[in-house]
DOLO-759556 format. One line per 8 residues: number of its first residue (from 1); their letters; for each residue y, z, x of C-alpha. Coordinates in steps of 0.001 Angstrom, whole numbers, plus 500000, padded with zeros to 6 digits. Each point is the difference from the previous one (the first is absolute). Last residue first. Layout:
BEGIN
NUM = a = Y,Z,X ~ ...;
//
This chain:
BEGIN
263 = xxxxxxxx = 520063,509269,495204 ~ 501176,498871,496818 ~ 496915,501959,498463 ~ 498413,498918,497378 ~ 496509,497961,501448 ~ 498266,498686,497331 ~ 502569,496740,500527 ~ 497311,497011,499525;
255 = xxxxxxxx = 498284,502025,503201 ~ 500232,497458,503253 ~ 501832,502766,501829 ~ 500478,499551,503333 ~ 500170,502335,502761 ~ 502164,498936,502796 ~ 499295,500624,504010 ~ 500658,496372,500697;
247 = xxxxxxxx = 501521,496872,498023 ~ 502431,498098,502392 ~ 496915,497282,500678 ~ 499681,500058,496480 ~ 499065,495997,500077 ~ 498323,500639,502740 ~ 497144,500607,497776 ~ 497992,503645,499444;
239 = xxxxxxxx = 502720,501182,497540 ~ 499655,496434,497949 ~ 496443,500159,499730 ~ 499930,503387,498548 ~ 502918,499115,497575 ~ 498139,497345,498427 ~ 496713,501729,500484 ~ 500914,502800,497358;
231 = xxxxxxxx = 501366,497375,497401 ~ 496349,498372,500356 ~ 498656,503013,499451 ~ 501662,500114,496443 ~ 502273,502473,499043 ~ 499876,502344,496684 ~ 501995,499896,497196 ~ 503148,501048,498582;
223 = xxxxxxxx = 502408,499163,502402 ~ 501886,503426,500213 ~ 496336,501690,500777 ~ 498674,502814,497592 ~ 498873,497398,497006 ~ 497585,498781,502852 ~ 498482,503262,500092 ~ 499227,500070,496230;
215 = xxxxxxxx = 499033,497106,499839 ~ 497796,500424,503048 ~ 498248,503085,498154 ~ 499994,498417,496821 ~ 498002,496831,501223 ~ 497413,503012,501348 ~ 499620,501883,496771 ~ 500870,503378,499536;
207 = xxxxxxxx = 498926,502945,500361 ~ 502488,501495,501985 ~ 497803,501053,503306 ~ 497606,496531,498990 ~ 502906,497500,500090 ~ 501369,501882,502928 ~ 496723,499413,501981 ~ 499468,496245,498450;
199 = xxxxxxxx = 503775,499012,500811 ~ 499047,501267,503529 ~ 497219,497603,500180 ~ 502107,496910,498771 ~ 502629,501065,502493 ~ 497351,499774,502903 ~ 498640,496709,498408 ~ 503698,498914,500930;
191 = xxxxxxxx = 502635,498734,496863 ~ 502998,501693,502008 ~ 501988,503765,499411 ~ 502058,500266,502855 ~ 499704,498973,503839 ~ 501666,500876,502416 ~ 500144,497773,502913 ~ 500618,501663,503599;
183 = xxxxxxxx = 501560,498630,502801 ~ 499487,499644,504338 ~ 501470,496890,501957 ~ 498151,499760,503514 ~ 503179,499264,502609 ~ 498996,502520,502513 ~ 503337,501888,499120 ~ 498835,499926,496533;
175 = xxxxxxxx = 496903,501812,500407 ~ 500833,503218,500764 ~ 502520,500412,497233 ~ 498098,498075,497556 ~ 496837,502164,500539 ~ 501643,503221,499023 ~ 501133,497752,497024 ~ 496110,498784,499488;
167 = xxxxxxxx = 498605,503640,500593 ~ 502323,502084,497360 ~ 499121,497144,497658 ~ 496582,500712,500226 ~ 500063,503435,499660 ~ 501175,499916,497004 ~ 497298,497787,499214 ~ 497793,503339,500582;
159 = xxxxxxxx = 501598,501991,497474 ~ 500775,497935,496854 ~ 496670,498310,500521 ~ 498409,503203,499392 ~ 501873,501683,497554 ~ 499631,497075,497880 ~ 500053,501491,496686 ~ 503592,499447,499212;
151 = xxxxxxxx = 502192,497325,502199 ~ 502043,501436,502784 ~ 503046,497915,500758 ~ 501270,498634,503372 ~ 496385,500151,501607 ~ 498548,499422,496515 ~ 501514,496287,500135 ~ 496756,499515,501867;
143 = xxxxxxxx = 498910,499418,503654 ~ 499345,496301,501721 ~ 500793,499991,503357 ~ 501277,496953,501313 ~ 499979,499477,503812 ~ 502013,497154,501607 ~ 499826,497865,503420 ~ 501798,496846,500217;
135 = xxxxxxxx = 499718,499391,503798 ~ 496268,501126,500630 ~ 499068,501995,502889 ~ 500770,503698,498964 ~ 498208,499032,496475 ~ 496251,499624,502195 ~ 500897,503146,501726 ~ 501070,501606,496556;
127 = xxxxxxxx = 497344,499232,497853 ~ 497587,502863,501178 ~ 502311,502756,499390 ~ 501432,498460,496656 ~ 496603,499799,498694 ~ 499015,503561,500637 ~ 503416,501331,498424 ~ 499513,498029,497260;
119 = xxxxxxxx = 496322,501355,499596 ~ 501054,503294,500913 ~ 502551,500493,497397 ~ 498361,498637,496763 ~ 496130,500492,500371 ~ 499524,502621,502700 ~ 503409,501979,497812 ~ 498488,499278,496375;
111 = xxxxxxxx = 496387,501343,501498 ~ 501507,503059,501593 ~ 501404,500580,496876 ~ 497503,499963,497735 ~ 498106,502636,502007 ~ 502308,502259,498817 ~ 498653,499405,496313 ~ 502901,498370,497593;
103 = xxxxxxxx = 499694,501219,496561 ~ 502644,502714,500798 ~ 502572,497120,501851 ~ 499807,497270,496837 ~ 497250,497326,500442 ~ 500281,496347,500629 ~ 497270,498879,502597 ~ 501623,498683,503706;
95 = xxxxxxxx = 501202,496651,500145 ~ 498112,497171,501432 ~ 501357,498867,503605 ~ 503156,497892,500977 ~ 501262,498866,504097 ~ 501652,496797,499991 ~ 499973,499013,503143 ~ 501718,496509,501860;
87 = xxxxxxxx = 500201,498094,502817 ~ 496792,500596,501307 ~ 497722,498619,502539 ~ 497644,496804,500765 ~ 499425,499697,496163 ~ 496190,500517,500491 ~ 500053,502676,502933 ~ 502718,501785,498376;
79 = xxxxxxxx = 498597,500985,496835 ~ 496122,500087,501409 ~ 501509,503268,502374 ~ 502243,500939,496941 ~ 497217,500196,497559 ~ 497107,501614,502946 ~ 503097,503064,500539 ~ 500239,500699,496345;
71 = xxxxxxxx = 495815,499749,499725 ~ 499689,502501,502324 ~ 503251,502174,498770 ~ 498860,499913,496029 ~ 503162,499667,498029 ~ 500416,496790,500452 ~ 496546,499278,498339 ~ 498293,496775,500832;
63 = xxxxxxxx = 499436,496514,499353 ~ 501810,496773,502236 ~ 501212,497679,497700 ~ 501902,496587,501525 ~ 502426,497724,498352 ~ 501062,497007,501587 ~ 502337,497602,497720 ~ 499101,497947,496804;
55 = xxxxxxxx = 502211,501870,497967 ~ 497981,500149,497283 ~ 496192,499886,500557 ~ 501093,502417,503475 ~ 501189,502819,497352 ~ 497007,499378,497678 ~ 497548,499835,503087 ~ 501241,502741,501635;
47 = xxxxxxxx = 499779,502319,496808 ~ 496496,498825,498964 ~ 498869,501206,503781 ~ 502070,503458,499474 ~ 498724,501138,496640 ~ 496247,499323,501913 ~ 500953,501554,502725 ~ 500633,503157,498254;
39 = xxxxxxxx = 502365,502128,502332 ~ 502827,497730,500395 ~ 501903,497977,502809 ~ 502505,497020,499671 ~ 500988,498060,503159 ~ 502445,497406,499722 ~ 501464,496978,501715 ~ 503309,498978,498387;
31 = xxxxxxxx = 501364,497538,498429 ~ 502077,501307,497072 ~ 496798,499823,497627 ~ 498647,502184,502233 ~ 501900,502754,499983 ~ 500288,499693,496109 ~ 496011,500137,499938 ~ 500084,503149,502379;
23 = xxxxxxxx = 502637,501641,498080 ~ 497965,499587,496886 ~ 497044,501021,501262 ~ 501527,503437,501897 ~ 501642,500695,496239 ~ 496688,499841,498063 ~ 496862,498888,501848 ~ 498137,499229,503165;
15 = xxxxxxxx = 502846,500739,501797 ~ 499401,503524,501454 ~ 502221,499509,502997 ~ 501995,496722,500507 ~ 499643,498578,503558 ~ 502741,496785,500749 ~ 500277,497542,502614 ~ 502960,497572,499171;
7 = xxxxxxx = 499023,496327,499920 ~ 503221,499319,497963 ~ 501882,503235,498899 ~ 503249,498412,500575 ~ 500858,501590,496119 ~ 501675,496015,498968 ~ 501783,500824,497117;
//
């Protein structure tokens, strides 16, 4: 299936790794023109060049912190003025530290809200004069199957994503008319380094080791297993495209099932 997604401007958030990579590579492996971003410029640079080694399209990194408002505004400014606009945002940032709501200090919070609500919310303010003027605009926020289903000792996360989601269907109301599509992707349990480091907190809590911890967690999903990135981007990709031109205002699950409820 051709995704029309050929020369299509596109800014992934905090891309230098995990899920945002893996989008970003998928993006442009479908033709596109891509921005990734990243805190550690040096994770970013060997990103670029593996994505840009294999598809053999334009790739740019620009390094900063989205959830820092000077450099936020510097990324989008550099964003637009090398692609020559935007089509297309996918708004992520590094979750917030696992912790259950006693062990959690108040200043915690503020942190997981600046880091997880602001930051999208930051993003989507400046992207949306550059989105107004393309004609296949989309936003993709990427939030967590724990928006639909709390997961333990992530009070955090839990929280603030909700948050999130509340945003991008407030957003797809507004938006729609304008003709900029708005969704969410939800991700479950995936092979990330952030997983990997959250296997190591729970492996520690329970004593355990860390391959037990994911067994164990994978065991809880009707599939058995946990996804790959690559699964992630797959649908990521294909909510941004005009291929789901009819898609807006949905939050989808990419979860291997984890989530229970019909609804």
């Amino acid at each position: 299936m051709d995704l029309g997604l050929q020369d299509a401007r596109v800014f992934v958030a905090a891309s230098s790794r995990g899920l945002g990579a893996a989008t970003a590579r998928r993006f442009s492996l479908e033709g596109a023109r891509v921005v990734i971003n990243g805190r550690n410029a040096e994770s970013l640079a060997d990103t670029v060049q593996a994505i840009r080694d294999e598809s053999g399209n334009e790739v740019i990194g620009i390094p900063g912190d989205v959830a820092n408002p000077h450099d936020l505004a510097e990324i989008m400014t550099s964003t637009t003025l090398r692609l020559g606009g935007l089509d297309i945002l996918v708004t992520n940032a590094g979750g917030p530290p696992a912790g259950n709501f006693e062990s959690t200090p108040l200043d915690a919070w503020e942190k997981a809200f600046e880091l997880t609500v602001m930051s999208t919310v930051r993003l989507i303010h400046a992207a949306l004069p550059y989105l107004r003027e393309s004609n296949r605009a989309a936003i993709l926020t990427i939030t967590s199957v724990s928006i639909k289903q709390p997961i333990e000792n992530l009070i955090l996360s839990n929280s603030v994503r909700m948050a999130v989601g509340g945003l991008t269907k407030s957003l797809a109301n507004e938006l729609g008319p304008q003709g900029i599509r708005v969704n969410s992707i939800l991700p479950g349990w995936t092979r990330t380094e952030r997983v990997t480091e959250l296997m190591q907190s729970r492996a520690r809590a329970q004593n355990m080791t860390v391959e037990e911890a994911i067994q164990r967690q994978a065991a809880g999903t009707p599939l058995g297993r946990m996804g790959e990135p690559e699964e992630f981007a797959n649908v990521a990709v294909f909510l941004c495209s005009p291929a789901a031109s009819y898609v807006h205002g949905a939050m989808v699950p990419v979860d291997g099932g984890s989530i229970r409820a019909t609804l």
